[in-house]
Structure formats: structure tokens, C-alpha cells
N, C-alpha and C positions, 0 to 999 in steps of 0.2 A: 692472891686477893680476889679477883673474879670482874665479872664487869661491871662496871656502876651501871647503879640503876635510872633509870628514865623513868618519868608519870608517862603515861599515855595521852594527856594532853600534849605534854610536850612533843613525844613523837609524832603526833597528828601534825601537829604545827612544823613543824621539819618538813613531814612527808607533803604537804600541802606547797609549801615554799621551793621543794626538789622538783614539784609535778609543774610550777609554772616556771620555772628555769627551763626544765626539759619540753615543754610546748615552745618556750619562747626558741630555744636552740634548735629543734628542729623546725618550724616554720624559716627562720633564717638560713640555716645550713644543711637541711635536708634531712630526713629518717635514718640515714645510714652515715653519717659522717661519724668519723670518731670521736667528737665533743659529745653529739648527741646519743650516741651508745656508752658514753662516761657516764652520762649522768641518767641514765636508764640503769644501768648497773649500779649505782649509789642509790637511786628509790627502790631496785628490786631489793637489796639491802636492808635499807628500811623497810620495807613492809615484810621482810622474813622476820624484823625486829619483834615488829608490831604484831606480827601473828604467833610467835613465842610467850608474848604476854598475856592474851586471851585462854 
């Protein structure tokens, strides 16, 4: 079947909501902690998304 598709709205809104989770995680537990490299790896994700669509 393939991947569902996403608007680009919606991914902005995603990648928007990922990028203040991963401030908030690293201000808390530091640049290098392995929460805050989780979720650096889930927005790098998305925005490889988001750059496939363009």
C-alpha cells in the first residue's frame, strides 16, 4: 500500500510540537542525554518527511 499521506500543514504542526518537547528535554536533562537524542532523532525524521514533500 505505501505511506499515508500527510498535508504539510500537519507536518509543520508535528515538527513544531517535536521542536518544543526537545528544548524542553534538553534544558531539563541536558544536550546529550538519551531522552534528548530520542527526540532529536524523531524531528530529524520529520523534517527528512517534510523535505520529501517539497
Amino acid at each position: 500500500m505505501g505511506k499515508k499521506h500527510v498535508t504539510k500543514e500537519v507536518l509543520l504542526e508535528e515538527i513544531e510540537r517535536i521542536r518544543e518537547i526537545m528544548i524542553y528535554t534538553a534544558l531539563k536533562e541536558g544536550l546529550v542525554s538519551d531522552n534528548t537524542v530520542k527526540v532529536i532523532q524523531v524531528l530529524d525524521r520529520k523534517l527528512n518527511e517534510l523535505e520529501e514533500i517539497y
